[in-house]
N, C-alpha and C positions, 0 to 999 in steps of 0.2 A: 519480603525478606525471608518468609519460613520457604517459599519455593527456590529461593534463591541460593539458601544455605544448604537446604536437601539437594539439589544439583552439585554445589560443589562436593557435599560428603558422598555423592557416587561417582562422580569421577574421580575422586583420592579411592574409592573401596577399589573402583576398578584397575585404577594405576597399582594398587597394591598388589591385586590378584593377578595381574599381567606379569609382574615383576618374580611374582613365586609360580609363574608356570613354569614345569621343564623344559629344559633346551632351549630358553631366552636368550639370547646372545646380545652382548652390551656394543660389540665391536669395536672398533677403532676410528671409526669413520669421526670426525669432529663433530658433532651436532650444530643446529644452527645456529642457538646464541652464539656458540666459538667461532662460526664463521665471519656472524657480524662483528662480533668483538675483532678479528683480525683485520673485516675488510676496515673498519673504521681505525685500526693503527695502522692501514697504509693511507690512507687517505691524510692523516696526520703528518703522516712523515713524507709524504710525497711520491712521486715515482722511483722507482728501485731498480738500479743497474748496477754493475759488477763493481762501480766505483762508491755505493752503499752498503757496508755489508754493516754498519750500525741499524740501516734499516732496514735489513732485511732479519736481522737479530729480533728488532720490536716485533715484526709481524709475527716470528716464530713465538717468541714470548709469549705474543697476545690469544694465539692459537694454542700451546701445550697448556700455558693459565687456566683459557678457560675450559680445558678439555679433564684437567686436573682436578680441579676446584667445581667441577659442575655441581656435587654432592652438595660440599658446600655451601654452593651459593643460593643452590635449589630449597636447603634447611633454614638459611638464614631467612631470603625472599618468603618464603612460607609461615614463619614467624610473624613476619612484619603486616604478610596479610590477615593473618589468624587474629593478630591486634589488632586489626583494623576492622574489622566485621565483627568483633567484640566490640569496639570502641563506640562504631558505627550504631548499632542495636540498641548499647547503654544509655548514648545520647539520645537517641528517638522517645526511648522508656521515660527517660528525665527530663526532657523535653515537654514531653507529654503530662507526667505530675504536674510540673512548673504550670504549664499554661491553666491546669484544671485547676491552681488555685486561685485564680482571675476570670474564670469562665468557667459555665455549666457546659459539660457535656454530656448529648442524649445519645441514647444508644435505639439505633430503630431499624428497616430495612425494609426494602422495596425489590421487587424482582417480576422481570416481566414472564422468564423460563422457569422459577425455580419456587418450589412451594412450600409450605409450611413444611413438609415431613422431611421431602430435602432436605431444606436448612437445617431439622434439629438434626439429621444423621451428620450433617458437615461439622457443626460446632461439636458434635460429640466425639467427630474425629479429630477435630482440629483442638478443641478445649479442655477435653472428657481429660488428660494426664495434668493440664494445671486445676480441674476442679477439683481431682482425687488429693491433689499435693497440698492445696489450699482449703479445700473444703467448703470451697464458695460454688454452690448448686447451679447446674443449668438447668434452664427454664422448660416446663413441660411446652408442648406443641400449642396448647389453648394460651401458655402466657405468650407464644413467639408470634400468636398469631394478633394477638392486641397490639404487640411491638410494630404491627408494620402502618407504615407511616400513612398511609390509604385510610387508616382505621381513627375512629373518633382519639383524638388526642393521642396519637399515635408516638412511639416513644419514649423513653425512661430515663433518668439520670445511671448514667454512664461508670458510674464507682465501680460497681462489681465486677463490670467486663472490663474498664484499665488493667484490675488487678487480674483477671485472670489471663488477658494478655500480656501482662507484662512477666508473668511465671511460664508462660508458653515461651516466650524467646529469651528467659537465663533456660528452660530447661534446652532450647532445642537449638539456642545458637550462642547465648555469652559463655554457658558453662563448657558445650564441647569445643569452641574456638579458644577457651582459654588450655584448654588441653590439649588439644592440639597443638597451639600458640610455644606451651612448656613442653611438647616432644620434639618438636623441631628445633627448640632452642638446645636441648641436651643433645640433639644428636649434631646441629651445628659444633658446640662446644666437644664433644668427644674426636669430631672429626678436627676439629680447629689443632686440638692438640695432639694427635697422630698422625698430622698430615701427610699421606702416600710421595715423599718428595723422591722422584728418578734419580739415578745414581748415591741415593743415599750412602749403596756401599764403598762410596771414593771415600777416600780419606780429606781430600780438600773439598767436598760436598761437607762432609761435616762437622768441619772447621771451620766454613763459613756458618753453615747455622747453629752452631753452637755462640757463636759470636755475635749472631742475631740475635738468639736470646739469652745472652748475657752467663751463657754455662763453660763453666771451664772441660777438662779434655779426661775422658774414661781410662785408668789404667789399670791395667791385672798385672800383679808379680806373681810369676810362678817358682818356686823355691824346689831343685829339682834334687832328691837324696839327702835332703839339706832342711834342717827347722831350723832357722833364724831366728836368734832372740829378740830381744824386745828395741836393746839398741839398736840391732841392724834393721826391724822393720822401720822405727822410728828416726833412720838417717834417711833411708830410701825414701819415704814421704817428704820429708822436709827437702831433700832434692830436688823433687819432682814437681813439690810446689815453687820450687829457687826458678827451677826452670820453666814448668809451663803455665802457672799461675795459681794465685788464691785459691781459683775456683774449681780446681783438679779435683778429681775423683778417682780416689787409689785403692782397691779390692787387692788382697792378698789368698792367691787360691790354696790350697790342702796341699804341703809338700808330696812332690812324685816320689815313689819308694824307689831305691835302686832295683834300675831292670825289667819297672813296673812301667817302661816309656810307652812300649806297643797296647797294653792293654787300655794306659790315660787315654793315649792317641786313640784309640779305638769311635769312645763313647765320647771325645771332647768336642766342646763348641767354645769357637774364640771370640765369639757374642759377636752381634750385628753391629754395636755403636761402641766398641773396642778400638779405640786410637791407637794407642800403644801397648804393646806384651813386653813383661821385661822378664824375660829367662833368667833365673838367681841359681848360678853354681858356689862351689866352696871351694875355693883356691888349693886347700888341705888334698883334696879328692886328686888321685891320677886320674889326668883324663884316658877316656878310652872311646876311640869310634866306635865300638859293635854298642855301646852304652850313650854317652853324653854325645856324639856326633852322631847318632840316631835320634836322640832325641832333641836336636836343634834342625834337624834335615826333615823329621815327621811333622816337628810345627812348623814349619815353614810350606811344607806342602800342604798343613790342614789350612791353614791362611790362604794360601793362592785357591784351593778348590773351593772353599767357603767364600771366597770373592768377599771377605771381612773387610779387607783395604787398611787392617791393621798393621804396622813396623814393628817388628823384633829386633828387641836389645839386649845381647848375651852383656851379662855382668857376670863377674867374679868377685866375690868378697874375700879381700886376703885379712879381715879381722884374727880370724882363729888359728891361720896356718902362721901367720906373724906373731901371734900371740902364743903358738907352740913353740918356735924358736926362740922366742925372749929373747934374752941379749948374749946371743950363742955364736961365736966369732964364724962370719960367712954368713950369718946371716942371709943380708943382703943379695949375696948370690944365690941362693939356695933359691929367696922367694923371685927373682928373675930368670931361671933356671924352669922355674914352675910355672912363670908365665907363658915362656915362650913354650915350654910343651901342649898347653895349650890351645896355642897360638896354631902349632902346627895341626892339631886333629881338627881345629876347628873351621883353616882354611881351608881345606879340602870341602867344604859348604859354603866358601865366601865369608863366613862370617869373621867379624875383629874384634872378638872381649875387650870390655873396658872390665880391668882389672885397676879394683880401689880397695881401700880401707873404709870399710863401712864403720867403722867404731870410731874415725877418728873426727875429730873436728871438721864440720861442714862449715867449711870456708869459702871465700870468692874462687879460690882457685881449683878446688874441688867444683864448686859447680859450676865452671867455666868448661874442666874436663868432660863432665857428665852431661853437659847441653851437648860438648862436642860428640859423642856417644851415640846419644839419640839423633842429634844431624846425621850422622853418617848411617845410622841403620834406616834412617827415612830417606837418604837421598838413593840409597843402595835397594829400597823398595819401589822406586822410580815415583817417589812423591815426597823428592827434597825442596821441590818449588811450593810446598802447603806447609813443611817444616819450615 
């Protein structure tokens, strides 16, 4: 067992040291497990012609799977041996108590090549770290030489060397396979949870796995010349959970200063697992392109070059510009008047504000408007089929 544990801990030292040389390349190529894992999901599904393309799906699956996951599987699989050459050693160990309570055993030794000064040099190399640990003495060369069986009453009871072997394989195989055993388990479980999944940055990539694991959908308001108070943050959430569930996750970034779009835009990142952006203007504000139509046209380009796969949704809050006119006759007209000017600097970028009262009662009918909203700016991002 001690040769057989020192073999595999230099083929892992080796594999390590091969892995930190420079200029290693991982490649592309499948390795072999993936290849067997592939050929064995066509053999499953059969022969594959133009009128299979479910099975020709499984074999691609079974090939990216295991091309994906090799890390993975490599951590896990390694784990399971690590316990198992631990498990293996502690039974042998306990095994061997067990029996020594029903049976004497001698400890003695014969050898047709190997002689007395041999053998103390081997046991000193093979024993010499569990006698220091234990402090149960090896025998000088005159007691090894009575021990051999050739010799009048040849042989000893066996206590002292159980115990000194049994402290040679926790030092030199239970303890480092149990550590072993716990790094491969941490590094399965870190991988397990950041798993490398391809096309993460689609937006129906991560709607499906967010839905695998039971997580609702990332959203950032960005409130632009504009600090929103407490009611208009707390309608916009409550929206956004009406619409896209419980389990939503709503972040409100640091309002952009007017004029401050070019320098935001500069230094901004629209996050990698960013679902939805909701661009928050104030109805109150005149629109102006060299300002607010720059900065729906900069994010929109910092999204397509960051390949985020995130939807923007220009809202306008008419809370305060409504709430400025009070009940000032025309009213009415004035806040449609200011929508549609809107409307116009902002088509010039495709986009279509949903202009609402964020102060008012969030109703069914309000957030019937605001799903419709968001539908449109995901179907207008070319992933209305994930909305």
């Amino acid at each position: 067992m001690l040769l057989w544990n020192f073999a595999v801990y230099g083929l892992l030292a080796a594999g390590a040291i091969g892995r930190l040389m420079p200029g290693r390349a991982d490649g592309e190529r499948p390795g072999l497990v993936a290849r067997m894992v592939a050929r064995l999901a066509g053999i499953a599904r059969g022969p594959v012609d133009g009128q299979q393309p479910i099975g020709r799906a499984l074999a691609r699956f079974a090939l990216d799977w295991s091309r994906h996951a090799r890390a993975l599987t490599w951590h896990r699989a390694s784990r399971t041996l690590h316990l198992s050459a631990a498990a293996l050693a502690a039974g042998v160990l306990l095994g061997m108590y067990l029996r020594a309570l029903g049976i004497e055993y001698r400890a003695g030794w014969e050898s047709t090549f190997i002689g007395t000064g041999t053998l103390h040099w081997l046991l000193g190399l093979v024993l010499g770290p569990a006698s220091a640990l234990t402090g149960i003495p090896l025998p000088a060369a005159e007691h090894l030489a009575a021990l051999r069986w050739s010799a009048r009453g040849g042989g000893e009871n066996a206590g002292p060397w159980i115990h000194l072997y049994a402290a040679t394989a926790l030092l030199f195989i239970v303890a480092p396979r149990l550590l072993l055993a716990g790094w491969s388990a941490a590094a399965a479980l870190t991988i397990s949870r950041r798993f490398p999944v391809p096309g993460r940055e689609d937006f129906y990539v991560r709607r499906l796995l967010r839905s695998a694991q039971g997580s609702g959908a990332e959203v950032r308001i960005i409130p632009y010349s504009f600090h929103p108070p407490e009611p208009v943050r707390a309608a916009l959430q409550r929206l956004l959970t009406a619409v896209l569930g419980d389990a939503t996750r709503t972040t409100i970034a640091t309002p952009i200063d007017y004029g401050a779009e070019d320098a935001w835009l500069a230094g901004a990142d629209p996050g990698a697992d960013v679902d939805h952006i909701v661009l928050l203007f104030n109805l109150a504000a005149t629109p102006e392109a060299e300002t607010h139509g720059a900065m729906v046209a900069g994010l929109e380009r910092l999204i397509a070059e960051r390949s985020s796969g995130a939807t923007m949704t220009v809202v306008l809050d008419e809370s305060a510009y409504a709430r400025r006119l009070g009940g000032q006759a025309g009213a009415d007209a004035r806040i449609e008047s200011r929508r549609l000017a809107w409307q116009r600097v902002l088509a010039q970028h495709g986009v279509k504000p949903l202009a609402i009262d964020l102060e008012s009662d969030v109703d069914a009918a309000l957030v019937r408007r605001f799903e419709g909203g968001l539908l449109r700016s995901a179907s207008l991002s070319g992933v209305g089929s994930a909305a």
